[in-house]
N, C-alpha and C positions, 0 to 999 in steps of 0.2 A: 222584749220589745213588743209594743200593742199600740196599735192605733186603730182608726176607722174611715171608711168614704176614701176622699181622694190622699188623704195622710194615713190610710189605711192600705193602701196600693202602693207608698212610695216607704211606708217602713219593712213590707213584705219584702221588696224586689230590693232593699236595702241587706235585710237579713239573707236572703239567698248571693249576694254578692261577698259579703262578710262569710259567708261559710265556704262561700267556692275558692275564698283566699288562701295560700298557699300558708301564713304565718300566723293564723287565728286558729281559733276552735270556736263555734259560736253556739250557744244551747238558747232557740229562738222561744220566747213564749209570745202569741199571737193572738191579739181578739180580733175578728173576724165578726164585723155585724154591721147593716144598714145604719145609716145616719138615725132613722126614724125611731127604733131600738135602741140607738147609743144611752138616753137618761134611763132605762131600765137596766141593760147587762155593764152597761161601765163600771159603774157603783160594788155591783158585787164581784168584780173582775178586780178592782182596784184591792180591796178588801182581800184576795184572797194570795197576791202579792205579798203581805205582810208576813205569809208561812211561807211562800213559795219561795220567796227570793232569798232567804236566810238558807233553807235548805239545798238550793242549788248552789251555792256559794261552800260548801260543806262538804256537796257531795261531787260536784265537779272544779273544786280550789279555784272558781273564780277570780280574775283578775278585775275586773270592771264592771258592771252595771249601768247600763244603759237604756236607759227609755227614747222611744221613740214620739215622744208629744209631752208637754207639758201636762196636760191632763193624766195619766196615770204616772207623770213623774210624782206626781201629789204622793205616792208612797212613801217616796224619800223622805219626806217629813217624818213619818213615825219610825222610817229604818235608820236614819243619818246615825245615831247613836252605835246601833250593833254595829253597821258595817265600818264605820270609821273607826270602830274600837278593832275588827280584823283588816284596817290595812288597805278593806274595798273601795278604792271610790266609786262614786257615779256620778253621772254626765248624763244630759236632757237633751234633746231636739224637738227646737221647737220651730212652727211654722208660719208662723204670722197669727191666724187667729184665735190658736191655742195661748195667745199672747193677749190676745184683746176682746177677748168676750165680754161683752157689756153684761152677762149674768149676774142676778142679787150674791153679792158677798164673793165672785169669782176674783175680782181684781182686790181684795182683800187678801184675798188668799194665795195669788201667785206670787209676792213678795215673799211669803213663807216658804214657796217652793223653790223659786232662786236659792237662797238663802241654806239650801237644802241640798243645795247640788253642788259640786268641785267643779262642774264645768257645763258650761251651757251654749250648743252648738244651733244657733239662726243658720238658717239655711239662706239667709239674704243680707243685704248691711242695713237694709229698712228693720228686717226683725230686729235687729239688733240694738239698733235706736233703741225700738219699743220694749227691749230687757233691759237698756241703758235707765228709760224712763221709771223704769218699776223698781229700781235698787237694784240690778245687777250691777257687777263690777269690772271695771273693764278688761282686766285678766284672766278672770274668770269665763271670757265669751271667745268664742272661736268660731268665725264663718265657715261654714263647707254646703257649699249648695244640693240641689237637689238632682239623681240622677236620671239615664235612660237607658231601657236596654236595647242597644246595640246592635244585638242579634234578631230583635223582631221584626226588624222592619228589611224589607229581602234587597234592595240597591238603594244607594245616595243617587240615579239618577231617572227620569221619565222620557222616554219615547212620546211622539207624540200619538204613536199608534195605542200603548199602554193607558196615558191620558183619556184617549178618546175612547178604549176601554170601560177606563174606570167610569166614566161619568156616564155612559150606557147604563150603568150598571147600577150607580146610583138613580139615575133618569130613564127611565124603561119607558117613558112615558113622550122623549124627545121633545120634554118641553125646552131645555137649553138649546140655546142656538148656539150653530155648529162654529161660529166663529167667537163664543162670547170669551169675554177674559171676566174670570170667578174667582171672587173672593170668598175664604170661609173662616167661619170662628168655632172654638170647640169649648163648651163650661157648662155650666149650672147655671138655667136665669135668674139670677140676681139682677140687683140696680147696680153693683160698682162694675159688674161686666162692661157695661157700657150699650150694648147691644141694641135697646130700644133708643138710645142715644146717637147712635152710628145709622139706624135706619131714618131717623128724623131729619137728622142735620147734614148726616154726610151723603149716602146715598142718591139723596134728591141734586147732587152738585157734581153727580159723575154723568157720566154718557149714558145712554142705552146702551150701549156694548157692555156694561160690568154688570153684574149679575152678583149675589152675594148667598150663600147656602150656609144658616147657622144650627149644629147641632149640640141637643141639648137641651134639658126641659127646666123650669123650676117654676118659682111664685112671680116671676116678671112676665112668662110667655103673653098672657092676656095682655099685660100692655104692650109688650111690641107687636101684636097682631094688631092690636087695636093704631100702633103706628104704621105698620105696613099697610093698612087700611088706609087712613088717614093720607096718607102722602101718594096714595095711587100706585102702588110699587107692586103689588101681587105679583106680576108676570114676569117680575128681576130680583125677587126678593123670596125663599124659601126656608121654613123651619122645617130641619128635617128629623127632631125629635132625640132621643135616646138614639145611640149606636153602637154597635158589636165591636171589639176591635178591628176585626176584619174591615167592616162597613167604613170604620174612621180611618182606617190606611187608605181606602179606598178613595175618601174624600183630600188626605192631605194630597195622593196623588193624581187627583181629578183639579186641583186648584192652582190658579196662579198666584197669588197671595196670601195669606192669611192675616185676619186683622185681631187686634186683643184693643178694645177702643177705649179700655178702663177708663172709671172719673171717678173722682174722688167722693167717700161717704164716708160721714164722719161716725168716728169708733171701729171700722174696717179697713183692714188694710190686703193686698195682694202679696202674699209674701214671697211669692214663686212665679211658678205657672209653667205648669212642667208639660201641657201640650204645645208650648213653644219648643220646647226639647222633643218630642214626638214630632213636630212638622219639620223639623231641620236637619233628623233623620231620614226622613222622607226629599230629602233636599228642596224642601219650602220655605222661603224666608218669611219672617212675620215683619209687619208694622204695627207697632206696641203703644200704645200713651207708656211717656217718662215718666213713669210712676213706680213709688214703692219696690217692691223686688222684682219688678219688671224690668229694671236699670240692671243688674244684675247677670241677666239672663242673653240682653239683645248686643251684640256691638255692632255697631253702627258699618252697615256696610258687605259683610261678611253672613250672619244667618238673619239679618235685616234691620229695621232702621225705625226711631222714635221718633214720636211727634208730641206735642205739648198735649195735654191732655182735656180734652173738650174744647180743643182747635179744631175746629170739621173743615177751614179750608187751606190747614194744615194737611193733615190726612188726604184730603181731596188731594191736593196738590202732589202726595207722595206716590197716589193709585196711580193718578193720569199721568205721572215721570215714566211707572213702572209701563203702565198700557202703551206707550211712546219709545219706549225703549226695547226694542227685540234684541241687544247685543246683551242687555241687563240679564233678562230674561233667561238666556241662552247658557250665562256663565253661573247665573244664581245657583243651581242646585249644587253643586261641586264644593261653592263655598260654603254653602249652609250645612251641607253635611259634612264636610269634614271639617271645620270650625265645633260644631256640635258634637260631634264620636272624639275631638282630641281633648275638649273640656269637662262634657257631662256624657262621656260612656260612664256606665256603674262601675267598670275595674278601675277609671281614672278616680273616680270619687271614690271609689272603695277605698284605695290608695291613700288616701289623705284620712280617712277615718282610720283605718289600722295608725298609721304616723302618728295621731293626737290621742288616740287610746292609748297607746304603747307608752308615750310619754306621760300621762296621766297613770298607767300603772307603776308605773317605778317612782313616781314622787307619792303614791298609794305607800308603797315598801320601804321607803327611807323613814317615813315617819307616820308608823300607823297607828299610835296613840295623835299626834297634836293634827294629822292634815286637815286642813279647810274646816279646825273645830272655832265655833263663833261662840 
């Protein structure tokens, strides 16, 4: 298994879930490297797959083969031959962008890697479409979402003294006023976040009482500064950069909502977004745009609620329900956390990934000359 960045955290805590399982044995191989790194070590990571995985298969009788990203599924192509001649299948996960990279010659290429695999697991029904769109085949694809760990995060519920805690602590500085209701968001600046879009249109349509903390850094920040500028919002509105784990528990449990205000850009899609699975262990409900694998993730009501995407006085409308509503409020964390630990703990999802392997290795043994040969 190898991935990187934020599919490089969710094939890791995948693979330590898979080994903690009571019916597996799992022998994890892992690259480990910054996004910025990924076009230098991927390439020779991928390459050396080619020996490794025939020999692991050899030396530990492998049942299955599984990548975790479309991008080093790419091996499959040069191994589908040996290993379907022993009987192994494999199976991909893929994430959404690992799906739609607009790279010279990538979207050439991932048909071959389809094509390549016995089975290919979208962690959303959006990705799935998008392996629908490329030639996958439709029994070929099995949804299984993305998961969380459970145990990291220490209660499903906040005090208000814990609360007032956390935002100390994030705010040492007692710019937040003691009575505000805080929204926060957690990603990478991009444009399909939404972010410089939610400080434009929506923010300016709430009260002075909401207040909104986004962390997280990437190639958008300058423009949403340059929006937080623009709309006068300095003193209700803060980026608070990269954060620790720690620091980000600290924020889901300093916040009374969290917003994900995604909008659509074309060739990208949201295939997850598994800090909604972090805040809802923290018993934060999120308000999502209906978008992509964000439909996926939210139900309505329970760890929080959609709104149309690049509606602002949608959204607006959904903040000031929640800022109006203290019985909302009161029962929210309960649902959102245990809605989230019964769907996406990783022993729930583990659970389903043992189930679809297990059955993919026995139609591997019935026919290990002809399976899924094209």
């Amino acid at each position: 298994m190898a991935n990187w960045g934020g599919m490089q955290r969710v094939a890791t805590e995948l693979a330590e879930a898979l080994e903690a399982h009571p019916q597996v044995e799992v022998i994890p191989v892992v690259l480990r490297t910054s996004w910025a790194m990924t076009s230098i070590r991927a390439a020779p990571f991928i390459a050396g797959l080619l020996a490794r995985i025939p020999r692991q298969v050899h030396t530990h009788r492998i049942d299955v083969v599984l990548f975790a990203s479309m991008i080093t599924a790419g091996a499959a192509v040069a191994l589908r031959r040996k290993l379907r001649s022993l009987g192994v299948p494999t199976a991909g996960i893929t994430h959404g962008l690992d799906m739609t990279y607009a790279l010279w010659g990538y979207q050439w290429w991932i048909p071959r890697v389809l094509n390549a695999l016995d089975l290919v697991l979208p962690v959303s029904r959006a990705v799935r479409d998008a392996c629908l769109e490329r030639g996958a085949q439709p029994g070929q694809l099995q949804v299984i979402p993305n998961g969380v760990r459970a145990e990291w995060f220490a209660a499903d519920t906040v005090s208000e003294a814990e609360r007032a805690t956390s935002r100390a602590r994030l705010d040492p500085q007692g710019v937040l006023p003691e009575r505000a209701f805080l929204l926060c968001s957690v990603g990478r600046h991009i444009e399909r976040k939404g972010v410089a879009w939610f400080v434009r249109e929506v923010m300016p349509r709430l009260p002075d009482q909401v207040h909104y903390w986004s962390a997280g850094d990437g190639p958008a920040t300058r423009q949403i500064e340059r929006e937080i500028t623009a709309a006068g919002l300095q003193h209700r509105v803060r980026l608070l950069g990269p954060l620790s784990d720690d620091a980000l528990e600290m924020l889901y449990r300093s916040a009374d909502l969290m917003v994900m205000p995604n909008i659509p850009v074309h060739g990208e899609v949201e295939g997850f977004g598994v800090v909604m699975l972090e805040a809802g262990m923290c018993g934060l409900q999120t308000l999502a745009a209906d978008l992509d694998g964000i439909r996926d993730v939210i139900e309505e009501g329970e760890n929080g609620f959609l709104a149309p995407p690049g509606d602002a006085d949608r959204f607006a409308q959904r903040i000031t329900d929640g800022l109006n509503d203290p019985a909302m409020l009161r029962d929210a964390p309960a649902r959102a956390a245990g809605y989230t630990r019964s769907h996406f703990a990783w022993t729930v999802v583990a659970n389903r990934y043992v189930e679809v392997l297990h059955a993919l290795a026995e139609s591997g043994r019935k026919t290990p000359q002809q399976h899924g040969a094209t």
